[in-house]
C-alpha positions in Angstrom: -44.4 -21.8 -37.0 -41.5 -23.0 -38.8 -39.2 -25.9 -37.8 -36.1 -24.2 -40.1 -32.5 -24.2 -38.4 -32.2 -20.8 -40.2 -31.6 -17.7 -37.6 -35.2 -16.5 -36.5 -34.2 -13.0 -36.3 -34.0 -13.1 -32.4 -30.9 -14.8 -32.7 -28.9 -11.2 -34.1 -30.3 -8.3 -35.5 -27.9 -8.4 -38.9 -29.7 -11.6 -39.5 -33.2 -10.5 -39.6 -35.3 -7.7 -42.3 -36.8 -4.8 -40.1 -38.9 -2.1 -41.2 -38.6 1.1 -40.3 -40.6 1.8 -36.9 -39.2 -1.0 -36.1 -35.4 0.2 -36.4 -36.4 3.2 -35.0 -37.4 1.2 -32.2 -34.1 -1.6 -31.7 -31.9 1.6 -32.1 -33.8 3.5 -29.4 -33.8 0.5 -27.2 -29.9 -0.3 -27.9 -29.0 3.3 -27.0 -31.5 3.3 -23.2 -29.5 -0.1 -22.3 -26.0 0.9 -21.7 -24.8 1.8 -25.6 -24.7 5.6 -26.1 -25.9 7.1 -29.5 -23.1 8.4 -30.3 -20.5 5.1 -29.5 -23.1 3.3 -31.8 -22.8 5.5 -34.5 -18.9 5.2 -34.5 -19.2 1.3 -34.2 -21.5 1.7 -37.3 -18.8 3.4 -39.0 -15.9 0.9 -38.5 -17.9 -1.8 -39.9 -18.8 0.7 -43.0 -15.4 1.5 -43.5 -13.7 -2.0 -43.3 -16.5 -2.6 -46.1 -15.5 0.1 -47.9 -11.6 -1.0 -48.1 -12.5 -4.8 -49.0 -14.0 -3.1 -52.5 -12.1 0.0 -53.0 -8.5 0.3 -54.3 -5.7 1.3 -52.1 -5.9 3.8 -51.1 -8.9 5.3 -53.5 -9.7 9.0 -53.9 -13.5 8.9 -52.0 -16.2 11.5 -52.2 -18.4 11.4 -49.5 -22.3 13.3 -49.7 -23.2 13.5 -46.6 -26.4 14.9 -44.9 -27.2 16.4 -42.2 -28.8 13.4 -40.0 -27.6 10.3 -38.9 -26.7 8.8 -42.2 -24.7 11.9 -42.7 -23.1 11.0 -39.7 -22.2 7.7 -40.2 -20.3 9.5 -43.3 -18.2 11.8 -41.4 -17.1 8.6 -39.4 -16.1 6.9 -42.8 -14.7 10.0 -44.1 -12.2 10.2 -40.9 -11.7 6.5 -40.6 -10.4 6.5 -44.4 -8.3 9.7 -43.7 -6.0 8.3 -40.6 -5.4 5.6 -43.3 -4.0 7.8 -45.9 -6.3 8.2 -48.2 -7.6 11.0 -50.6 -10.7 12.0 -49.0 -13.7 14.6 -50.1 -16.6 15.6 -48.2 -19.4 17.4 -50.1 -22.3 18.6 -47.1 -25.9 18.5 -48.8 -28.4 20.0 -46.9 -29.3 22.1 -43.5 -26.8 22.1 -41.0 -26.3 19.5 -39.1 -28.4 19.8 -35.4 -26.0 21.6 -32.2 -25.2 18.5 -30.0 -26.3 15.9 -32.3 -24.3 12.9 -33.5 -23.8 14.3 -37.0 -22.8 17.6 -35.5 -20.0 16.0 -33.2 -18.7 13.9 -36.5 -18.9 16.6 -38.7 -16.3 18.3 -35.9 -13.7 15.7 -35.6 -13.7 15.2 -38.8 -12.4 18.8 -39.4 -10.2 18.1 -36.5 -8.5 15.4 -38.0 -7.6 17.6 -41.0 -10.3 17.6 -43.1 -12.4 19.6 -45.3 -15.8 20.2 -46.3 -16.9 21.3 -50.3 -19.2 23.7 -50.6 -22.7 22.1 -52.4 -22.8 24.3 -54.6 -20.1 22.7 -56.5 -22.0 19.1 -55.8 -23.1 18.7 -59.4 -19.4 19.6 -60.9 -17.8 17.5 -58.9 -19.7 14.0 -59.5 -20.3 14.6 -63.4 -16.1 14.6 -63.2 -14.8 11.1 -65.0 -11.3 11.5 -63.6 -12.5 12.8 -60.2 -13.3 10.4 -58.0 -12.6 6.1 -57.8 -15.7 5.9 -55.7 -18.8 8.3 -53.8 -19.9 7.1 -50.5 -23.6 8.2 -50.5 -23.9 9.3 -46.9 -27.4 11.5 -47.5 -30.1 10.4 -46.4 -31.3 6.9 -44.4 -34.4 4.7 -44.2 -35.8 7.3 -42.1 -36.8 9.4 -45.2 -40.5 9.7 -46.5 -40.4 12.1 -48.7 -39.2 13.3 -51.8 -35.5 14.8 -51.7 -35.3 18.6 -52.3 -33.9 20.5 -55.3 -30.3 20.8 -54.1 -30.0 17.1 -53.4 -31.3 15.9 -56.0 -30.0 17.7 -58.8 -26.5 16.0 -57.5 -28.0 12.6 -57.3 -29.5 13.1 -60.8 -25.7 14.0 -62.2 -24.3 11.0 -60.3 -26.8 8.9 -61.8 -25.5 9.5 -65.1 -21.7 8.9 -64.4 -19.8 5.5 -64.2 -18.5 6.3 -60.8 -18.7 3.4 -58.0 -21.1 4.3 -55.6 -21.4 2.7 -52.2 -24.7 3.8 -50.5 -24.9 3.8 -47.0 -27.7 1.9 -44.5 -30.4 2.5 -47.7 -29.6 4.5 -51.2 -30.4 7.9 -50.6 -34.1 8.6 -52.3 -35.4 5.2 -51.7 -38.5 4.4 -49.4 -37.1 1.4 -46.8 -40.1 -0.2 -46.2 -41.7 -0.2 -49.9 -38.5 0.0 -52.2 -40.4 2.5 -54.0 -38.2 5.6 -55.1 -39.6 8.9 -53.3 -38.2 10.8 -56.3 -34.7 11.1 -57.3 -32.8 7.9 -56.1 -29.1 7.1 -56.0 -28.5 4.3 -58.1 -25.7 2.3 -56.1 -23.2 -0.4 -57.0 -23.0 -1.9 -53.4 -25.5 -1.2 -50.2 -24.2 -1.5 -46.6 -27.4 -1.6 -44.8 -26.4 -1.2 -40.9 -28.1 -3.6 -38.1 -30.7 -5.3 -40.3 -31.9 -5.5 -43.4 -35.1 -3.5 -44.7 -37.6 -4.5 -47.1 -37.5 -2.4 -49.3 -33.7 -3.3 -50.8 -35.5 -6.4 -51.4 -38.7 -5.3 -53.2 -40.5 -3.5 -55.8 -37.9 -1.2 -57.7 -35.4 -1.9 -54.7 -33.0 -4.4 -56.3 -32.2 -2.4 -59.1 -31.4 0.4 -57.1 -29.6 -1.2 -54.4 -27.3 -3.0 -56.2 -25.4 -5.8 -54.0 -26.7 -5.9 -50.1 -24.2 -6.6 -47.5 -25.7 -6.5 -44.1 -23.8 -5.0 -41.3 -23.6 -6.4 -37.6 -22.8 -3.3 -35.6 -24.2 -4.7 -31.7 -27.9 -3.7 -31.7 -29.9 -5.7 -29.1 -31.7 -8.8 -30.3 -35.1 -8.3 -31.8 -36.4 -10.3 -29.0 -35.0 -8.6 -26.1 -36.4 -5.2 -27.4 -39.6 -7.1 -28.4 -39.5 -6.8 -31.9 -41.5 -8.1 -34.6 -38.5 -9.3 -37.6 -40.5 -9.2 -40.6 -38.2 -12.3 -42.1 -34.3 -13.4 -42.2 -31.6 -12.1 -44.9 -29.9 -15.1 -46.6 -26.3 -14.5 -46.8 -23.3 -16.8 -46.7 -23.7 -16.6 -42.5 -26.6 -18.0 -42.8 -26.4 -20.7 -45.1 -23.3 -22.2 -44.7 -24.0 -23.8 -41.4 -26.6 -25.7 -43.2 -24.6 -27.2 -46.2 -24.8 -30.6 -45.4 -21.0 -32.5 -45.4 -19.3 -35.3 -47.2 -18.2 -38.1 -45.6 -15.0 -39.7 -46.7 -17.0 -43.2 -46.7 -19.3 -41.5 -48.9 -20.7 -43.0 -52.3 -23.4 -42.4 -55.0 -26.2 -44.0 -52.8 -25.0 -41.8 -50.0 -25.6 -38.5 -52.1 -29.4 -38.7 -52.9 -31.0 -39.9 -56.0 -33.2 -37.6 -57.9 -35.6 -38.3 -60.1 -36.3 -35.0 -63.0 -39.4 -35.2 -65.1 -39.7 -32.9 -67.7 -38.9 -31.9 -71.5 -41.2 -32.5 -74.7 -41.3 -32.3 -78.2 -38.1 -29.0 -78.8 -37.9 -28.6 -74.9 -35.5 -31.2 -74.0 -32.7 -28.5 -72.9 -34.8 -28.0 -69.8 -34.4 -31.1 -68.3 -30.9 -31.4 -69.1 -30.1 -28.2 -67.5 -32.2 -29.4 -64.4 -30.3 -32.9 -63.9 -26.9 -31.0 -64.9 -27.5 -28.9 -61.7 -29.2 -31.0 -59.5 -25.4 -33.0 -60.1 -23.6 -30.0 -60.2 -25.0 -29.6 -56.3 -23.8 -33.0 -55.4 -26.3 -35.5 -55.9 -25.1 -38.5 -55.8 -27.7 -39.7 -58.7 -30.1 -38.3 -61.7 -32.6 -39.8 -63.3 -34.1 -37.9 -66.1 -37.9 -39.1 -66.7 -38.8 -37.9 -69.9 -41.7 -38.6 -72.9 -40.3 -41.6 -74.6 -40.0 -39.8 -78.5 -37.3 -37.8 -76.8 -35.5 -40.3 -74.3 -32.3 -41.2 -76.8 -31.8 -36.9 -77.6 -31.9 -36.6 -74.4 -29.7 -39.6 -72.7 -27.0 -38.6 -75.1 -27.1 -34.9 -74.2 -26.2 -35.9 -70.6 -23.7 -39.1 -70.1 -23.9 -38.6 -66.0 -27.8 -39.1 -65.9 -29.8 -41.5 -66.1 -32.9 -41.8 -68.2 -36.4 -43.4 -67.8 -38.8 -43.0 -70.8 -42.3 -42.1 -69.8 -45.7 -42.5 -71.7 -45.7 -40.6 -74.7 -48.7 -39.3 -76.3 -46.9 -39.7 -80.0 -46.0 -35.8 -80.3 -43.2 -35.6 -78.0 -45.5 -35.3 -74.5 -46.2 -37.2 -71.5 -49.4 -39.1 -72.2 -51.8 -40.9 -69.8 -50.6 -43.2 -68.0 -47.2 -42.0 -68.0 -47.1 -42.2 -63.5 -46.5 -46.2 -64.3 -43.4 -46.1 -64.8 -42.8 -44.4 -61.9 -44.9 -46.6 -59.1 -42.8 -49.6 -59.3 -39.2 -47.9 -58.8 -40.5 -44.0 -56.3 -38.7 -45.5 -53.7 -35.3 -45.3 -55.1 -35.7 -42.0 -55.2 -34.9 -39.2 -52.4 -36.4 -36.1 -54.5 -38.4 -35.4 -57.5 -38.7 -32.6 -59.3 -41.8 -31.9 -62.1 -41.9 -29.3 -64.6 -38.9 -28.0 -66.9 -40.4 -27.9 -70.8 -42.6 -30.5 -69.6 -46.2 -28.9 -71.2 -49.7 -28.7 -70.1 -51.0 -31.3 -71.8 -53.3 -33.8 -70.1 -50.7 -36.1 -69.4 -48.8 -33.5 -67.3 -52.1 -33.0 -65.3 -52.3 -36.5 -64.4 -48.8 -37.2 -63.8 -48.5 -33.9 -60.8 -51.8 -35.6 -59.5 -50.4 -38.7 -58.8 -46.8 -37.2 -57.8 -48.6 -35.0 -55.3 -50.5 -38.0 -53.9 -48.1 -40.4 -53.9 -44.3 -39.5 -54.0 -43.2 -40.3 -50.7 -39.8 -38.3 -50.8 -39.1 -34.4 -51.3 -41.5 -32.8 -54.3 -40.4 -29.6 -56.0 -42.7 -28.3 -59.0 -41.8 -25.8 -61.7 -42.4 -24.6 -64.7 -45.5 -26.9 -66.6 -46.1 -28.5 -63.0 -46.8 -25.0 -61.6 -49.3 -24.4 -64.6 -51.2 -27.2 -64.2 -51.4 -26.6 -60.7 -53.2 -23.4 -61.2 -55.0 -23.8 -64.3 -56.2 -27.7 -63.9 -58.4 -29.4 -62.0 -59.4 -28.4 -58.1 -58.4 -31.9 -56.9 -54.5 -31.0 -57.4 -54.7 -28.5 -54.4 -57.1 -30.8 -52.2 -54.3 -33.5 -52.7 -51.9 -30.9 -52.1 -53.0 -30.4 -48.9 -53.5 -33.8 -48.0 -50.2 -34.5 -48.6 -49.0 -32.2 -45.9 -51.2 -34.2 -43.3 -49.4 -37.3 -43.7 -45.8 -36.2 -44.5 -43.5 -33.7 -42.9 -41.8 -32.8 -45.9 -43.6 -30.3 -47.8 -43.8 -29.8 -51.6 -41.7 -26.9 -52.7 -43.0 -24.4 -55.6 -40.3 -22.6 -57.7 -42.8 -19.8 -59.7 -41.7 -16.8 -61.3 -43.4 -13.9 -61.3 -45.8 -15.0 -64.1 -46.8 -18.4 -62.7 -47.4 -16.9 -59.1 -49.7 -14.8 -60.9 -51.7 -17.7 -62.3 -51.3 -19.6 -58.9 -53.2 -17.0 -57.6 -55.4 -15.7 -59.8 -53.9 -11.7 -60.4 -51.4 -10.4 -63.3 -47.9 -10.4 -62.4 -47.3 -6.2 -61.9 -49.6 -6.6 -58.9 -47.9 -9.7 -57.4 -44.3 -8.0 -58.2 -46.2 -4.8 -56.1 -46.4 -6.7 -53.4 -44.1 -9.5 -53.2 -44.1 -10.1 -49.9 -47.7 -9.9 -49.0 -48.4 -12.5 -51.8 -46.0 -14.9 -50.7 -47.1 -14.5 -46.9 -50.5 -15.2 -48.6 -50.2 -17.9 -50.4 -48.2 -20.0 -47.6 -50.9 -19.0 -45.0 -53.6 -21.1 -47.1 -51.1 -23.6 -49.1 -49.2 -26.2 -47.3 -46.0 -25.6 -49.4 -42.7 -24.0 -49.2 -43.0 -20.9 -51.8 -39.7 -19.6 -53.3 -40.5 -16.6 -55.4 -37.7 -16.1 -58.2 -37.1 -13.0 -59.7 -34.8 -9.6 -58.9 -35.2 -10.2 -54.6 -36.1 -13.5 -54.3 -38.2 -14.6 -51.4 -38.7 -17.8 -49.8 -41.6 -18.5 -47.4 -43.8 -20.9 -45.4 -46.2 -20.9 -42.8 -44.9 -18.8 -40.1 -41.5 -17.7 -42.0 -39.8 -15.7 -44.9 -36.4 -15.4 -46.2 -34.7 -12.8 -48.5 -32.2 -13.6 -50.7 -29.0 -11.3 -50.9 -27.5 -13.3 -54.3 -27.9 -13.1 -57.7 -27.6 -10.3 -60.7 -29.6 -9.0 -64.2 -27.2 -11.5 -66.4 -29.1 -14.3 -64.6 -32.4 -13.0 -66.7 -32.0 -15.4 -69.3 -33.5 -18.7 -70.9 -32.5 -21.8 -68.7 -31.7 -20.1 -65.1 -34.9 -21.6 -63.6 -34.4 -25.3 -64.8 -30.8 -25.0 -62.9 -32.4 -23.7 -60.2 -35.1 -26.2 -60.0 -32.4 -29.0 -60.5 -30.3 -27.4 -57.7 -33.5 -27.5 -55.4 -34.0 -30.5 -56.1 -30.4 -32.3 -55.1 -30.6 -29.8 -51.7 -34.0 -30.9 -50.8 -32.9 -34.7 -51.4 -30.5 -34.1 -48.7 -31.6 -31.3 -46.3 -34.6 -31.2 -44.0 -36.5 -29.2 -43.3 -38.0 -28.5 -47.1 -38.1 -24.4 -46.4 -34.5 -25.0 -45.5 -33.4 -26.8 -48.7 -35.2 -24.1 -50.8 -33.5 -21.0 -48.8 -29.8 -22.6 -49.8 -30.8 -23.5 -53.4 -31.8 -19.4 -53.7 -28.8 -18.5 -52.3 -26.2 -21.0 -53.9 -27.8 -20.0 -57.7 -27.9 -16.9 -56.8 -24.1 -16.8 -55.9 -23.3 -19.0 -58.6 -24.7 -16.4 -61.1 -22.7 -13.8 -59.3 -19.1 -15.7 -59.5 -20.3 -16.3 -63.6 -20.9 -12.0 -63.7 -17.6 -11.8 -62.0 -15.5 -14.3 -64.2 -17.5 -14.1 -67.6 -19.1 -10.8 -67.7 -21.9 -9.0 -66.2 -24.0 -10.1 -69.0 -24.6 -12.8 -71.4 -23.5 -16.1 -69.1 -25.4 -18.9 -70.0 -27.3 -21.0 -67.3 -25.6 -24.0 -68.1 -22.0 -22.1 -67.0 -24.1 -21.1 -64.0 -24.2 -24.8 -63.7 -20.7 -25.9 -63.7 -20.0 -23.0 -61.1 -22.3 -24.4 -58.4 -19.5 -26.9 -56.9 -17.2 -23.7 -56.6 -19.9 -21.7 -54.6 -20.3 -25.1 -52.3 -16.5 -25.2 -51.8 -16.6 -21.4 -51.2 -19.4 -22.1 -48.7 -17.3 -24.8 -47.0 -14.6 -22.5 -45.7 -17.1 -19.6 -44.6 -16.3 -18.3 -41.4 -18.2 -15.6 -39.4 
């Protein structure tokens, strides 16, 4: 089981990922202690409304789809909700009629009661395709109950609001897409924002689901714990709630030996960016010191490209790579150092091999391994896992792997579409049978040990560029220098690039940052962080 001080999923259900029975099943058991259905689905719709105004301008003309189940529900709430506060509210009604006596059915009547109005579909397609219509659609249609394709009505409207440049906030799940999978069921809404309600569901994480999802903001809306309904949480969502609480602090007696000193090996012959990336993060996340271990025939390129750092020339084989013997430099001085991270533009070469060896067996501190360190791992010799798992016997910190989807693929023997088909599984996989802490990058990244998984809500597409997984590896690698447990180090480090990438989106452009302005943001996501409150 894991020793993390993240929440366990028992603590609220907003902080855990449910799948769909399981929902099914904390909704049901919400509702038979004391909560009626329909009081739940109005609290559902206060919290999707005051989500709604924090994005939206003031007031903004809305179009609401709704459906004629719960999710439509939850959409005549909104639509009301928006309405007593002035604004210019649509409702287009897709679908059967709502059922006599059901939640949506009561909604759908105050909602006229309050003064509002209900378009006919067959004007559905007209009214999305308009440029000048609309400042945002609330997609209200269907929920993470759906398991089938959407019919012809539906969909043709999804289809034309697929093509516009309208803001679309999707509601619990976007319409079309499977909640357990991520897999679209046929015509999907493609949404600029996601307000799942209760929990989190898998499928916004997985598979196709990030790039239909769009930003995830989990909604608390007072469903009994996971525990007390006896629920199985599949893993926890990683959000600012989360993670702030383990940030560690700075005392005002604080100094450089206070902050962790990490040690970087990596960069060869036309790689050194790598490493410099890595140490500019690991500093830009508050490490007190950086060392930057690197083949000797490129130490001066790279102690100039980085003033801050320090640098330690390591065994070079005469082309720019470590060479044998390169772990001596390293045995007198491991001590100084808190964490050590292997891999950015280091190579394959034989030198590398030896060198993870000897880190694995005997670096006392925090190891994360990336890049080169990740290859050798899988492709090199069969003692680098024994050792890896001896390591874990004698020392509670655990080695943390950084892989995309590629290298998880050669960790494990497949090609990356079937790891990317199953993220999850091959994560849950890996961490049963390796004693490390796994953080799958990549659109949804996961983090996992032994007995526990987390889901990252950060991040965009602009961060799908050369450099964004040294910074990440040197952000790991300051966090895990000064945060225990290991998983918990990793689960900040996602979330903190993540969010670093999203504030460079936000104050660059959506695309075409570059990872070393991902970088220099990371102490404004940490200050950010600082002031959270719940």
């Amino acid at each position: 089981m894991s020793d993390s001080r993240l929440p366990t999923g028992t603590d609220r259900a907003s902080a855990c990922v449910l799948g769909r029975a399981a929902v099914r099943t904390l909704d049901r058991f919400t509702i038979d202690h004391g909560v009626e259905s329909i009081e739940l689905m109005e609290h559902a719709g206060i919290e999707l409304t005051a989500s709604i105004v924090r994005i939206a301008p003031d007031p903004a003309r809305v179009l609401v789809l709704a459906g004629s189940g719960n999710n439509g529900g939850d959409g005549y709430v909104i639509a009301r909700l928006l309405l007593e506060e002035k604004w210019d509210v649509t409702v287009l009604h897709l679908g059967r009629e709502p059922r006599e006596g059901g939640e949506c059915a009561i909604n759908r009547q105050r909602w006229l009661n309050t003064g509002g109005t209900i378009v006919d579909a067959q004007h559905g397609v007209s009214m999305v395709s308009d440029p000048d219509g609309f400042d945002l659609v609330v997609d209200a249609l269907f929920g993470t109950g759906l398991d089938r394709a959407i019919g012809d009505e539906a969909a043709e409207v999804i289809e034309a609001l697929n093509e516009t440049a309208i803001a679309v906030f999707s509601v619990d799940i976007p319409s079309g897409l499977d909640a357990d999978t991520g897999v679209p069921l046929g015509p999907c809404v493609r949404a600029d924002i996601t307000a799942t309600i209760g929990a989190a569901k898998p499928g916004l994480f997985v598979a196709a689901g990030p790039d239909w999802c769009g930003r995830v903001e989990v909604l608390d809306i007072g469903l009994a714990t996971p525990a007390s309904a006896a629920v199985e949480s599949i893993g926890t969502v990683l959000d600012a709630t989360a993670i702030y609480p383990l940030i560690p602090g700075l005392d005002r007696t604080a100094h450089k030996g206070t902050r962790g000193h990490v040690l970087i090996v990596g960069g060869s012959a036309g790689k050194s960016g790598a490493v410099v990336l890595a140490g500019r993060a690991a500093l830009r996340s508050g490490a007190g010191l950086v060392t930057l271990a690197v083949p000797s025939g490129i130490a001066g390129a790279v102690d100039a490209m980085l003033p801050e750092a320090m640098t330690l020339a390591l065994a070079d084989d005469g082309d720019g790579n470590l060479a044998e013997g390169a772990w001596q430099a390293i045995t007198t001085l491991d001590t100084i150092y808190d964490a050590l991270a292997i891999g950015p533009g280091l190579g394959t070469g034989e030198g590398t091999e030896l060198f993870v060896g000897e880190a694995i067996q005997h670096f006392a501190g925090a190891l994360v391994l990336d890049a080169d360190a990740l290859n050798v791992l899988a492709h090199g010799s069969p003692d680098l896992r024994t050792r890896l798992a001896r390591r874990r016997a004698r020392d509670h910190r655990r080695v943390i792997l950084t892989p995309h989807p590629g290298e998880m693929a050669r960790l494990v023997a497949t090609d990356t579409g079937s790891v990317q088909a199953d993220r999850i599984g091959v994560v849950d996989a890996f961490t049963k049978s390796h004693e490390a802490v796994l953080l799958l990058k990549g659109a949804g990244t996961l983090v996992g040990q032994n007995g526990a998984l987390a889901f990252n809500t950060s991040g965009n597409p602009g961060m799908a560029t050369a450099g964004m997984g040294d910074v990440l590896t040197g952000v790991t690698a300051a966090l895990s220098a000064r945060i225990e447990p290991s998983y918990d180090a990793a689960c900040v480090a996602a979330y903190v690039h993540g969010k670093a990438g999203d504030l460079a989106a936000t104050r660059i452009a959506t695309s075409g940052f570059l990872a070393s302005e991902v970088a220099d943001l990371l102490p404004s996501v940490f200050d950010w962080l600082s002031q959270w409150t719940t």
